[in-house]
ChimeraX commands (.cxc) that place a marker at each C-alpha (Angstrom):
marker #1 position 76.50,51.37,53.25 radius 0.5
marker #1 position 78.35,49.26,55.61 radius 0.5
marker #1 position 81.78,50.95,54.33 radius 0.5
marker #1 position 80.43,54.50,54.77 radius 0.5
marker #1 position 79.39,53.26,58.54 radius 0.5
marker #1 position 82.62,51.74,59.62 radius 0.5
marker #1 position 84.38,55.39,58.03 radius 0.5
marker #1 position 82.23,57.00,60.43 radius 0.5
marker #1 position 83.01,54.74,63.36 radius 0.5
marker #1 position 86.25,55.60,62.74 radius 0.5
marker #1 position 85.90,59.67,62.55 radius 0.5
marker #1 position 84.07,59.74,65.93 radius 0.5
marker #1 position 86.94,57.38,67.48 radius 0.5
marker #1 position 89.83,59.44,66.24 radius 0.5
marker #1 position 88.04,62.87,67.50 radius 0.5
marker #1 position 87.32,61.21,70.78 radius 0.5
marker #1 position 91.15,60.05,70.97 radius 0.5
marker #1 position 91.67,63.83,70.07 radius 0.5
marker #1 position 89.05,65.51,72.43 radius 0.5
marker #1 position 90.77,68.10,74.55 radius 0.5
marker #1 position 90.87,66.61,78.38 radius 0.5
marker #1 position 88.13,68.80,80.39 radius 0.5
marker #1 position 90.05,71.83,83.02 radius 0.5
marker #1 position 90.78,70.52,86.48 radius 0.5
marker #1 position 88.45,71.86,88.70 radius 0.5
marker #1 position 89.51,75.00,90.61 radius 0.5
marker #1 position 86.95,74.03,93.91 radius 0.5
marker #1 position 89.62,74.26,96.59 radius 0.5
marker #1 position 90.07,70.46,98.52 radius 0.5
marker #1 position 87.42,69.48,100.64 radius 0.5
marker #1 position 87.40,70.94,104.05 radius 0.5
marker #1 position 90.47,73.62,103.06 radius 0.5
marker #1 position 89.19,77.22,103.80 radius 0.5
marker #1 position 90.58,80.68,104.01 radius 0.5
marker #1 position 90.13,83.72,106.25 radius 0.5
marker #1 position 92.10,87.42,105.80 radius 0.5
marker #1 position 93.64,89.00,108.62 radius 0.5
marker #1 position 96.45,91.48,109.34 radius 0.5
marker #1 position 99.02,91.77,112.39 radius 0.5
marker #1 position 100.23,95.24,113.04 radius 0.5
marker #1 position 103.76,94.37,112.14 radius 0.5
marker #1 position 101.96,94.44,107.89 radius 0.5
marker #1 position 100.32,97.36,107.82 radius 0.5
marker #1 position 103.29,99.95,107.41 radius 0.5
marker #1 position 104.50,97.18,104.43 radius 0.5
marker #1 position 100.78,96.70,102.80 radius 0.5
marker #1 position 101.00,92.89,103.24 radius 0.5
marker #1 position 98.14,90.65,105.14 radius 0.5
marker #1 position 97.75,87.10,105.95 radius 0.5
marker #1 position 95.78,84.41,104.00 radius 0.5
marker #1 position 94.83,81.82,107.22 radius 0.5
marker #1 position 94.31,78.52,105.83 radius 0.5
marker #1 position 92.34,75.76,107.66 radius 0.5
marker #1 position 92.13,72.01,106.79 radius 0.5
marker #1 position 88.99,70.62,108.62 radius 0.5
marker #1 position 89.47,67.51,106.26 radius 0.5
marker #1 position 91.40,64.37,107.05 radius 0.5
marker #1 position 93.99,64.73,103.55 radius 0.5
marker #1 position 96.87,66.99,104.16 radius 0.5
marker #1 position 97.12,69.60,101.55 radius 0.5
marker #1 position 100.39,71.32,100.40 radius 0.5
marker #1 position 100.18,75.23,99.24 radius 0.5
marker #1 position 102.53,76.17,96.63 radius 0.5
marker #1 position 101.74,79.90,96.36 radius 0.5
marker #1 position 99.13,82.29,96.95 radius 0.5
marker #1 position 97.83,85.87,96.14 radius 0.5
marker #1 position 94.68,87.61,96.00 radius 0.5
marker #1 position 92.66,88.97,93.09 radius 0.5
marker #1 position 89.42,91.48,93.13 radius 0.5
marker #1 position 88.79,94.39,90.90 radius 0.5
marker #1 position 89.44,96.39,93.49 radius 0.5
marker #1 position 92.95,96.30,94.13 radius 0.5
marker #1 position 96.03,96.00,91.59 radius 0.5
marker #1 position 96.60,92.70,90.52 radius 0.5
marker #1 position 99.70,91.19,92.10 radius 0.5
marker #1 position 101.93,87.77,91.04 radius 0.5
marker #1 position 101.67,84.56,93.89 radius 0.5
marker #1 position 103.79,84.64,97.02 radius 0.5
marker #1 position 105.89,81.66,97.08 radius 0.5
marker #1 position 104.90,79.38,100.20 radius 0.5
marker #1 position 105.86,75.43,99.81 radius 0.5
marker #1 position 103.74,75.33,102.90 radius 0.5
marker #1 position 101.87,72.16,104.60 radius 0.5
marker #1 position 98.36,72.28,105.84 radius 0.5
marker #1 position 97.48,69.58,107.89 radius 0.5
marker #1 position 95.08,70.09,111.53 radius 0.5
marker #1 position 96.60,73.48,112.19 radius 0.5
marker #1 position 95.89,76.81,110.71 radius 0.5
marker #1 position 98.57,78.84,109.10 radius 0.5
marker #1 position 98.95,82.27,108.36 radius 0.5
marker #1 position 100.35,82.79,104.75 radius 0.5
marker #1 position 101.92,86.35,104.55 radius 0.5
marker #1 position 101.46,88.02,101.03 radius 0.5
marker #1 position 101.84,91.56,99.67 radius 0.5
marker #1 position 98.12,92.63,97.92 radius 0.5
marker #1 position 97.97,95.65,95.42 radius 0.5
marker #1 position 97.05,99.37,95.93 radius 0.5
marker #1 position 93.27,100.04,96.00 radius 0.5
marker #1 position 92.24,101.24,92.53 radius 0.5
marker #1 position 90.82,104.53,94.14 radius 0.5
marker #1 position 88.92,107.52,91.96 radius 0.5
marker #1 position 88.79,111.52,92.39 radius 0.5
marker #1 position 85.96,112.37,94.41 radius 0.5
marker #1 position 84.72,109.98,96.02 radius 0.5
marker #1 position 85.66,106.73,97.47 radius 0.5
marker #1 position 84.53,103.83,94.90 radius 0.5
marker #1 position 82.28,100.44,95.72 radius 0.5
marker #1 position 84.30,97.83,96.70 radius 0.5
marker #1 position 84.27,94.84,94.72 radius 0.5
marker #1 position 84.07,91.22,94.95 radius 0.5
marker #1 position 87.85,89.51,95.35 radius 0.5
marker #1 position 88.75,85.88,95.61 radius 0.5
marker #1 position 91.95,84.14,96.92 radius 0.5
marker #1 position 93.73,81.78,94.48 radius 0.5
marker #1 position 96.59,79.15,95.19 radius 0.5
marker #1 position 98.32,76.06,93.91 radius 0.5
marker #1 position 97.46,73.65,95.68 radius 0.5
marker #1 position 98.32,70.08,96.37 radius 0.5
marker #1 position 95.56,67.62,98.45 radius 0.5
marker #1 position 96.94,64.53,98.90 radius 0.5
marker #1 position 97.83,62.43,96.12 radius 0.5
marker #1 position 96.38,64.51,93.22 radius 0.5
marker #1 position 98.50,66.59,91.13 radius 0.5
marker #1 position 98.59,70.36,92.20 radius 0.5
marker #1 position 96.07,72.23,90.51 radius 0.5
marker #1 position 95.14,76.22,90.86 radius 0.5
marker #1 position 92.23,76.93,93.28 radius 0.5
marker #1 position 89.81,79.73,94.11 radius 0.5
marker #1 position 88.07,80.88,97.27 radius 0.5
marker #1 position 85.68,83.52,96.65 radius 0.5
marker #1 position 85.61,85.91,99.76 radius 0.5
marker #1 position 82.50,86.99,101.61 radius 0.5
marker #1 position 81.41,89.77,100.24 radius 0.5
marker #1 position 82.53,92.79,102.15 radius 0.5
marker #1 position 85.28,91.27,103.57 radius 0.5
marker #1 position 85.57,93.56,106.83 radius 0.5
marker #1 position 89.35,93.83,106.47 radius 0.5
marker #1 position 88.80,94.89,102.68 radius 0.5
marker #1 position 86.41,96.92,103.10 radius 0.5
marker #1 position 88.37,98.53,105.82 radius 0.5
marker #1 position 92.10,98.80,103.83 radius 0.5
marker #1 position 90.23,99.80,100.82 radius 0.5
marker #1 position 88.19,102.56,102.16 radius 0.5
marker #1 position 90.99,104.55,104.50 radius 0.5
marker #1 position 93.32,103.76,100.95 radius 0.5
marker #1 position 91.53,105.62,99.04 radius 0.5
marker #1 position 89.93,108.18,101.79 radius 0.5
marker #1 position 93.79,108.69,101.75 radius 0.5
marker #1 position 93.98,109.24,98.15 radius 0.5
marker #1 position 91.38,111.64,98.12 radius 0.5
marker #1 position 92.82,113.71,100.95 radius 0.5
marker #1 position 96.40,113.52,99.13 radius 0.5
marker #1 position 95.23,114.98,96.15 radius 0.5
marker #1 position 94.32,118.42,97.80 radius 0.5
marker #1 position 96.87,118.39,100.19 radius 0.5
marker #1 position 100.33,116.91,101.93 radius 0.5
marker #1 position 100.53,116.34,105.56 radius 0.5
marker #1 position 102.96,115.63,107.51 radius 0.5
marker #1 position 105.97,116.53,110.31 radius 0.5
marker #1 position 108.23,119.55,110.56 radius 0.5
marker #1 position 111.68,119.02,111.44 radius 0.5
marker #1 position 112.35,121.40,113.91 radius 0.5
marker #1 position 111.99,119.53,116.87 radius 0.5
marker #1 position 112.39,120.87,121.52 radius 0.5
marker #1 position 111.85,119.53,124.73 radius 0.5
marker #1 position 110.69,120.96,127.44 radius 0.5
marker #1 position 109.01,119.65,131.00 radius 0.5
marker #1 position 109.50,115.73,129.60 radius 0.5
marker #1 position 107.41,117.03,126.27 radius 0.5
marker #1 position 108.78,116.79,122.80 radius 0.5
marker #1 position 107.20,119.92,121.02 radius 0.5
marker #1 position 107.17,119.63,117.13 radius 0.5
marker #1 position 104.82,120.56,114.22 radius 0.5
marker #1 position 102.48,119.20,111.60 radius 0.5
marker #1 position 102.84,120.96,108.17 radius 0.5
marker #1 position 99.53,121.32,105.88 radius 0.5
marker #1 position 100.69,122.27,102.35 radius 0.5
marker #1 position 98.25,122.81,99.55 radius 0.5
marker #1 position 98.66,121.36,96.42 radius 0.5
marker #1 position 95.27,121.04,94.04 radius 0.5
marker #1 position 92.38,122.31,96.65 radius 0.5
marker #1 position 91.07,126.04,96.64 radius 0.5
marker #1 position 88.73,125.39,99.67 radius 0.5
marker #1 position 89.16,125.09,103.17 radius 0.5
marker #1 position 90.80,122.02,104.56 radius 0.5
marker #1 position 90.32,121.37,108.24 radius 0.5
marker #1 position 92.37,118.88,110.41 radius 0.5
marker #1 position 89.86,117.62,112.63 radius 0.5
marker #1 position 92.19,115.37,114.88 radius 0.5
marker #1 position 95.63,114.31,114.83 radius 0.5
marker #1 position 96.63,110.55,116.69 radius 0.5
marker #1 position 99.35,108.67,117.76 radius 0.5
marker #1 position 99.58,105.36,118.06 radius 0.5
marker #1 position 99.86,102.65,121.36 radius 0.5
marker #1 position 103.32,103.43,121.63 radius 0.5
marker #1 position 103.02,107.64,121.79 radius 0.5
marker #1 position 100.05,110.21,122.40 radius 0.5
marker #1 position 99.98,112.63,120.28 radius 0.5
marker #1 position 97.98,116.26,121.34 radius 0.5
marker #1 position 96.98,119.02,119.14 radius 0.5
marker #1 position 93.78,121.34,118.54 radius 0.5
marker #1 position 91.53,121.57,115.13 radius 0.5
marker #1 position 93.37,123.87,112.65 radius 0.5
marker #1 position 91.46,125.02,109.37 radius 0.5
marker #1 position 93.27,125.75,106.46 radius 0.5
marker #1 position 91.50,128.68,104.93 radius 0.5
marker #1 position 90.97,128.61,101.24 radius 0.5
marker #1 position 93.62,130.92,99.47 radius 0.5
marker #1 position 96.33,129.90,102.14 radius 0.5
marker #1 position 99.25,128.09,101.02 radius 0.5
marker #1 position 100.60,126.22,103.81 radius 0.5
marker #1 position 99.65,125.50,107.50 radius 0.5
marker #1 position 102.06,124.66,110.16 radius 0.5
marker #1 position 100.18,122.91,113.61 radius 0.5
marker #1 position 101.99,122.87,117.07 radius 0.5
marker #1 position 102.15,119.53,118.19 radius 0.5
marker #1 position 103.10,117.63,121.58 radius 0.5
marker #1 position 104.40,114.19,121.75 radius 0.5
marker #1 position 104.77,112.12,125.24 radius 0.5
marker #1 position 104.96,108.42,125.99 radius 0.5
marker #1 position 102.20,106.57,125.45 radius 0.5
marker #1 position 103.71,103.24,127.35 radius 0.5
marker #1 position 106.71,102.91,129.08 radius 0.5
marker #1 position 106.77,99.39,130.03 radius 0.5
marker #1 position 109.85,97.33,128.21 radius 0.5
marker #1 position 107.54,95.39,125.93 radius 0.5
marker #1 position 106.05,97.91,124.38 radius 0.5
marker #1 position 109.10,99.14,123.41 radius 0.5
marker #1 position 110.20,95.81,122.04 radius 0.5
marker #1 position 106.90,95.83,120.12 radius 0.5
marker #1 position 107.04,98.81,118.76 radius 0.5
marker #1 position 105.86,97.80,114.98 radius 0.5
marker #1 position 103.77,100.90,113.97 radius 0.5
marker #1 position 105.60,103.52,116.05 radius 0.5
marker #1 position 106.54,105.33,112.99 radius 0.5
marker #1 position 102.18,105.82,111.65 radius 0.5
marker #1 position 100.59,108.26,112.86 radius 0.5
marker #1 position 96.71,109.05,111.83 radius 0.5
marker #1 position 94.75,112.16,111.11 radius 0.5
marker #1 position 91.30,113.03,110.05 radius 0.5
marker #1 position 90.93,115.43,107.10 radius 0.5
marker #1 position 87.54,117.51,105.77 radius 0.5
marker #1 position 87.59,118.96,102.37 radius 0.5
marker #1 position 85.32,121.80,101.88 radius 0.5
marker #1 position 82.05,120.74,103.88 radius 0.5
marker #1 position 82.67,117.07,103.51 radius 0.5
marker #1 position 82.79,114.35,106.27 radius 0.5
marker #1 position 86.40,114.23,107.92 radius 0.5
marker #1 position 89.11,111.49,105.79 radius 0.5
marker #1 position 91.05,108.81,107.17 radius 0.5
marker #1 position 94.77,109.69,106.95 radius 0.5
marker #1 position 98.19,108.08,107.80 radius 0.5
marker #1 position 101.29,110.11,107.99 radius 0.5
marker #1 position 105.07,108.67,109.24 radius 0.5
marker #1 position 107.83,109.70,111.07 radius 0.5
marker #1 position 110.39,107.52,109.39 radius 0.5
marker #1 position 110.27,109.47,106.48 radius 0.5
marker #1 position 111.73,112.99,107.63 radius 0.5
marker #1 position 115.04,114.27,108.81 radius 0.5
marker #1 position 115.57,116.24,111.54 radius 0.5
marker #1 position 119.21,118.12,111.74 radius 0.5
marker #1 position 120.26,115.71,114.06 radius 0.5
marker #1 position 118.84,111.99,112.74 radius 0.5
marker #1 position 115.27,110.48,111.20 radius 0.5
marker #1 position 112.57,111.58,113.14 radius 0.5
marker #1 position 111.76,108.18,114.52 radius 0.5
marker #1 position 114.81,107.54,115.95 radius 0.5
marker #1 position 114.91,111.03,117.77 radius 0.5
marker #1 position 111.10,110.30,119.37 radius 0.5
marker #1 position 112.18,106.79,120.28 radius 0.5
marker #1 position 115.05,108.12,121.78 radius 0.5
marker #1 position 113.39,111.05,123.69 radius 0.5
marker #1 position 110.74,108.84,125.08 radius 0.5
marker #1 position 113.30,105.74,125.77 radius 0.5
marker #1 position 114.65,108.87,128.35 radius 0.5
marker #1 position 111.23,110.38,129.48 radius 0.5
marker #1 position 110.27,106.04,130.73 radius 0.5
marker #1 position 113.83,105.88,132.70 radius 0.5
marker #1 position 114.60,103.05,130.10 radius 0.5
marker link #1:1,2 radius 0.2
marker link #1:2,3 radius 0.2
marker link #1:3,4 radius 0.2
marker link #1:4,5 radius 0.2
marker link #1:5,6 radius 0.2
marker link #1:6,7 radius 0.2
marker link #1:7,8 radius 0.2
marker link #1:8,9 radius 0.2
marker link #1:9,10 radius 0.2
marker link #1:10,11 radius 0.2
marker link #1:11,12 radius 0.2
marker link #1:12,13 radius 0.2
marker link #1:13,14 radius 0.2
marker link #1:14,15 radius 0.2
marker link #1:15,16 radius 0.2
marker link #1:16,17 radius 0.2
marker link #1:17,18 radius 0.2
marker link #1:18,19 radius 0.2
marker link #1:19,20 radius 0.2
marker link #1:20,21 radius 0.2
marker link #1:21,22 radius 0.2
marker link #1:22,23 radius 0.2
marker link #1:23,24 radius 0.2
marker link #1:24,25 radius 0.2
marker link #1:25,26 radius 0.2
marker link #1:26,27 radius 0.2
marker link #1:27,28 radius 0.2
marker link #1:28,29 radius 0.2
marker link #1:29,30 radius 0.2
marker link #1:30,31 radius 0.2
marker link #1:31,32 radius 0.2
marker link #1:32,33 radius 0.2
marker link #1:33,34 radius 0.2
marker link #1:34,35 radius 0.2
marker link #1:35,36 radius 0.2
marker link #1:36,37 radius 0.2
marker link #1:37,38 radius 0.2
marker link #1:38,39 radius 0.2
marker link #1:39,40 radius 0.2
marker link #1:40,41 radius 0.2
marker link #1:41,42 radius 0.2
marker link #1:42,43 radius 0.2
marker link #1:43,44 radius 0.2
marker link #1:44,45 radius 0.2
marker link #1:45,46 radius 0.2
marker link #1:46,47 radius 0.2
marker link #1:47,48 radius 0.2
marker link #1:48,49 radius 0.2
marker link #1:49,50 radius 0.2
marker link #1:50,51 radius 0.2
marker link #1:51,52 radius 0.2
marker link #1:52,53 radius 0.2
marker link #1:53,54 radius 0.2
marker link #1:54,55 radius 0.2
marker link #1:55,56 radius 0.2
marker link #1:56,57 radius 0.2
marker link #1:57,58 radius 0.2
marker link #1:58,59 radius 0.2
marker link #1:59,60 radius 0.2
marker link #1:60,61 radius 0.2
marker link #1:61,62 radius 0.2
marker link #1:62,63 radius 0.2
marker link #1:63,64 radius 0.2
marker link #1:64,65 radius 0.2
marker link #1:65,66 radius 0.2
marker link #1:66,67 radius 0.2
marker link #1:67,68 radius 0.2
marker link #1:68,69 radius 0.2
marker link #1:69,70 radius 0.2
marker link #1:70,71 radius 0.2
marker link #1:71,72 radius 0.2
marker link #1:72,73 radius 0.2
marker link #1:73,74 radius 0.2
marker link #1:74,75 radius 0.2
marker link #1:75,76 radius 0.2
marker link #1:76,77 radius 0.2
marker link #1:77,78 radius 0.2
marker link #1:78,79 radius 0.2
marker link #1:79,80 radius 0.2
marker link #1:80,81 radius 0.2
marker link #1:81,82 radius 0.2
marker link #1:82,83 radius 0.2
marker link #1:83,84 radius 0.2
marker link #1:84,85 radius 0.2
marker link #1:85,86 radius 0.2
marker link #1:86,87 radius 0.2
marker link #1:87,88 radius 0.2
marker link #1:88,89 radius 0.2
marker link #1:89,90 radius 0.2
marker link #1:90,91 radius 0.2
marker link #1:91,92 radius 0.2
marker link #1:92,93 radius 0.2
marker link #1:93,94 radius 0.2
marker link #1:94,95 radius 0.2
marker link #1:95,96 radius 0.2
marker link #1:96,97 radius 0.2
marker link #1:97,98 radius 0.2
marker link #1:98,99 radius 0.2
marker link #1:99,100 radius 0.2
marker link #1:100,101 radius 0.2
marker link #1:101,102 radius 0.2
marker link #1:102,103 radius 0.2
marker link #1:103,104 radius 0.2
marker link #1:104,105 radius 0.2
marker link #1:105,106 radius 0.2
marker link #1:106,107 radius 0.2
marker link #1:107,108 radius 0.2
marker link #1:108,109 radius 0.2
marker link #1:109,110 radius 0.2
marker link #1:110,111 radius 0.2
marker link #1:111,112 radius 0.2
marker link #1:112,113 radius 0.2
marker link #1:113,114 radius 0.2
marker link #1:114,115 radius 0.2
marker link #1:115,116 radius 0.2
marker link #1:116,117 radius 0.2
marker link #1:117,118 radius 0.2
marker link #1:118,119 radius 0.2
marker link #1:119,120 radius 0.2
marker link #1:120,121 radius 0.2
marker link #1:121,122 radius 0.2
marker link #1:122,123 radius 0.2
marker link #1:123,124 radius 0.2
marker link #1:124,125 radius 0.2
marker link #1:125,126 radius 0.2
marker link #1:126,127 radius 0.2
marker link #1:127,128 radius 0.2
marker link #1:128,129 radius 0.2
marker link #1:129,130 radius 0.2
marker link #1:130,131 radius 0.2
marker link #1:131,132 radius 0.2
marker link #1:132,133 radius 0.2
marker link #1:133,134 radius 0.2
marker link #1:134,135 radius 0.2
marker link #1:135,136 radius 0.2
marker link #1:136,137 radius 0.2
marker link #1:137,138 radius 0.2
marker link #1:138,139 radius 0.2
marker link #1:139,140 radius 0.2
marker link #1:140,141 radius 0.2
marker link #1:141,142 radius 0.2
marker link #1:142,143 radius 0.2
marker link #1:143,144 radius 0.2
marker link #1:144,145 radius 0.2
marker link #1:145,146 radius 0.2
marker link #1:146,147 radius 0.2
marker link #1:147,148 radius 0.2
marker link #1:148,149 radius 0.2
marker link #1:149,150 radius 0.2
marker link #1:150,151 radius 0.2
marker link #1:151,152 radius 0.2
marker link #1:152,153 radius 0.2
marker link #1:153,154 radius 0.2
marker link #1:154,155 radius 0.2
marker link #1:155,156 radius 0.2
marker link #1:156,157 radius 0.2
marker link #1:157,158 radius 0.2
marker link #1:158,159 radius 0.2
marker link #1:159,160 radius 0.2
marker link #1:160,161 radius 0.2
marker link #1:161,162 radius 0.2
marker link #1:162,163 radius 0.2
marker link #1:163,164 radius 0.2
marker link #1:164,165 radius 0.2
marker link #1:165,166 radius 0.2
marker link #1:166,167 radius 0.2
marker link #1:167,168 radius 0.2
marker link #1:168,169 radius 0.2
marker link #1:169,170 radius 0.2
marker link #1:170,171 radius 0.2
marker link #1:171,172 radius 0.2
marker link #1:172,173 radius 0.2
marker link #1:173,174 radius 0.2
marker link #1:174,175 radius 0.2
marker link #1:175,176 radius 0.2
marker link #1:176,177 radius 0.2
marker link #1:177,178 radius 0.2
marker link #1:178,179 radius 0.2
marker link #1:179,180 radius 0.2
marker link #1:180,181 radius 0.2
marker link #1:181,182 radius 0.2
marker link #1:182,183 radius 0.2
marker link #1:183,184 radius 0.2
marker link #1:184,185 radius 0.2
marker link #1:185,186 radius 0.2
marker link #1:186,187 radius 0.2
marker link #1:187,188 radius 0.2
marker link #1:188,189 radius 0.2
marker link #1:189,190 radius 0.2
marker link #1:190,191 radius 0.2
marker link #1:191,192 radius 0.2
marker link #1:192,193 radius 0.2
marker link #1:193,194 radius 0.2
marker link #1:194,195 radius 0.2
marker link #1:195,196 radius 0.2
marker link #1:196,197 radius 0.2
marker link #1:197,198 radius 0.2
marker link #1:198,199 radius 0.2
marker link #1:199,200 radius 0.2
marker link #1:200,201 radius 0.2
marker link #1:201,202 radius 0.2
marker link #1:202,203 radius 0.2
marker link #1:203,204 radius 0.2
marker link #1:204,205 radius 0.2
marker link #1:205,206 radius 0.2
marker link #1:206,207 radius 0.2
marker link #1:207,208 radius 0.2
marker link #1:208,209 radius 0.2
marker link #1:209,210 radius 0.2
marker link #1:210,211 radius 0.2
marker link #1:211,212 radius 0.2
marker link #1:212,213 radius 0.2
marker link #1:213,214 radius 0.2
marker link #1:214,215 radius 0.2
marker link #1:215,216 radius 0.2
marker link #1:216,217 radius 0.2
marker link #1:217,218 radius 0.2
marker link #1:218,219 radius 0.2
marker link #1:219,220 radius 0.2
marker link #1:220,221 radius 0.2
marker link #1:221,222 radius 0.2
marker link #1:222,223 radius 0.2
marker link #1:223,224 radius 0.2
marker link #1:224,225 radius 0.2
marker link #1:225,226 radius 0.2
marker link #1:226,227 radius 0.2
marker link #1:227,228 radius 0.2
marker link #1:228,229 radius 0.2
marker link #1:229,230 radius 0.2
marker link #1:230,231 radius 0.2
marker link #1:231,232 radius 0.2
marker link #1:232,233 radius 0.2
marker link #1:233,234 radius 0.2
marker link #1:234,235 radius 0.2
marker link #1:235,236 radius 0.2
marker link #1:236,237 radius 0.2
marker link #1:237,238 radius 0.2
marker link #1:238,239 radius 0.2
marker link #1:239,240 radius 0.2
marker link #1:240,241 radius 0.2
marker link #1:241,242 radius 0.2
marker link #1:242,243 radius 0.2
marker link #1:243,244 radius 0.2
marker link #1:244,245 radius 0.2
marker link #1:245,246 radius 0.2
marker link #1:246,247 radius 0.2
marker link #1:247,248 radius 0.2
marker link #1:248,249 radius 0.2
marker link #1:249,250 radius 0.2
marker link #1:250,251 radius 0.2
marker link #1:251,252 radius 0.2
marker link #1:252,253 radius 0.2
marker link #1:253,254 radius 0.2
marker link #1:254,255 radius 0.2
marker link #1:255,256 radius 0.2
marker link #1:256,257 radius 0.2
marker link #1:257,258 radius 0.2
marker link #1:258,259 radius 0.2
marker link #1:259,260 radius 0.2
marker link #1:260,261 radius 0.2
marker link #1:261,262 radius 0.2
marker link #1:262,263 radius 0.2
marker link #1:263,264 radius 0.2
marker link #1:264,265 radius 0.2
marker link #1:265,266 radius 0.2
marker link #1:266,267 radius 0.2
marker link #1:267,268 radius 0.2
marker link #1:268,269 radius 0.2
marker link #1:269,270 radius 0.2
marker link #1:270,271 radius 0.2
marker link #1:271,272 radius 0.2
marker link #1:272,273 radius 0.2
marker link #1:273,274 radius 0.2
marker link #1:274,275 radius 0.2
marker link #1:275,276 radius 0.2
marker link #1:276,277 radius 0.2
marker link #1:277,278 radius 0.2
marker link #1:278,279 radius 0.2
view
């Protein structure tokens, strides 16, 4: 009796010796918290910034960082090596296309922010903040994503490339093209941006057309120095699109991305309103 007791002593001690250590925890450090937000300079690039605050009294040191949801393509970390100590900082990362349906634009999801992080004297360990749920800037990149992806699937918009000016105007065109859509798509507005105003009027393309080309006027918006200097989203320019009898889709079209005979679109409006300001 005594034998078979001290074998079993011995069974329980070697399996404790052997027990598998428990996870680390992934609660972030005390007092480090997160916040999304995105300066205009990320949107044409489809990054945003993680802003991390330490309202505790150990500095913490962030390794990498990226953000996960259901929502949105999974992505690998952005490499940091970044102290947080009494001041916020704004950790740049790319995030993943919205995972957007035919249709209809889908529920947004839950998403979290994770990181390696380092508090202290502990070890780095992987963390998680889960996000309030909507996040406002989520919710607002994921729905005009995907309003885009709906309106892209019936039809391509964007600029001619026959370009005039006249009177300090730069007259162009829009070009509607149909590609899987058999109803009537109607451009309810066309936008600049801060830097030009774009005019136009509301053009319908009638179901059985092909293609739809939209006179367009471009002028200044600004013509102050800075705002040339700052001029981070001059090449997006927005519409709002209706399919059928639906409610009018968020849409972003560039000029950066067509050729005129002369040079890139962008470079000949920057130009022509660099002239119209006198600059």
């Amino acid at each position: 009796m005594k034998r078979t007791a001290a074998l079993l002593v011995l069974v329980l001690g070697l399996s404790a010796c052997g027990a598998t250590p428990p996870a680390p925890s992934t609660s972030p450090p005390q007092g480090l918290t997160v916040t999304l937000t995105q300066g205009r300079s990320d949107m044409p690039k489809h990054m945003l910034s993680v802003v991390m605050a330490n309202r505790g009294s150990t500095p913490a040191w962030v390794s990498d960082v990226r953000l996960s949801g259901p929502s949105f393509q999974e992505t690998g970390f952005s490499r940091m090596d970044t102290a947080i100590k009494s001041v916020p900082v704004a950790l740049r990362i790319s995030y993943g296309a919205a995972k957007c349906a035919a249709g209809a634009v889908p529920e947004l999801r839950p998403a979290r922010v994770i990181a390696h992080v380092k508090a202290g004297d502990e070890p780095s360990r992987e963390v998680t903040w889960a996000l309030p749920h909507p996040d406002p800037l989520l919710a607002k990149l994921f729905r005009e994503e995907c309003e885009q992806f709906l309106v892209q699937q019936a039809v391509t918009v964007g600029f001619g490339s026959a370009w005039t000016e006249k009177d300090k105007v730069l007259h162009g065109s829009v070009i509607v093209t149909r590609r899987d859509s058999n109803e009537d798509v109607t451009i309810t507005e066309l936008s600049g941006n801060v830097h030009y105003e774009l005019t136009s009027r509301k053009t319908t393309l009638k179901a059985g057309t092909a293609r739809l080309e939209i006179p367009i006027q471009i002028t200044p918006g600004r013509c102050d120095p800075h705002s040339f200097a700052e001029a981070k989203i001059a090449m997006l320019f927005n519409a709002r699109v209706a399919l059928g009898a639906g409610e009018p889709r968020f849409l972003v079209f560039r000029s950066d991305t067509v050729q005129t005979p002369t040079m890139r679109l962008d470079q000949l409006i920057l130009g022509y309103a660099r002239k119209t300001c006198g600059l």
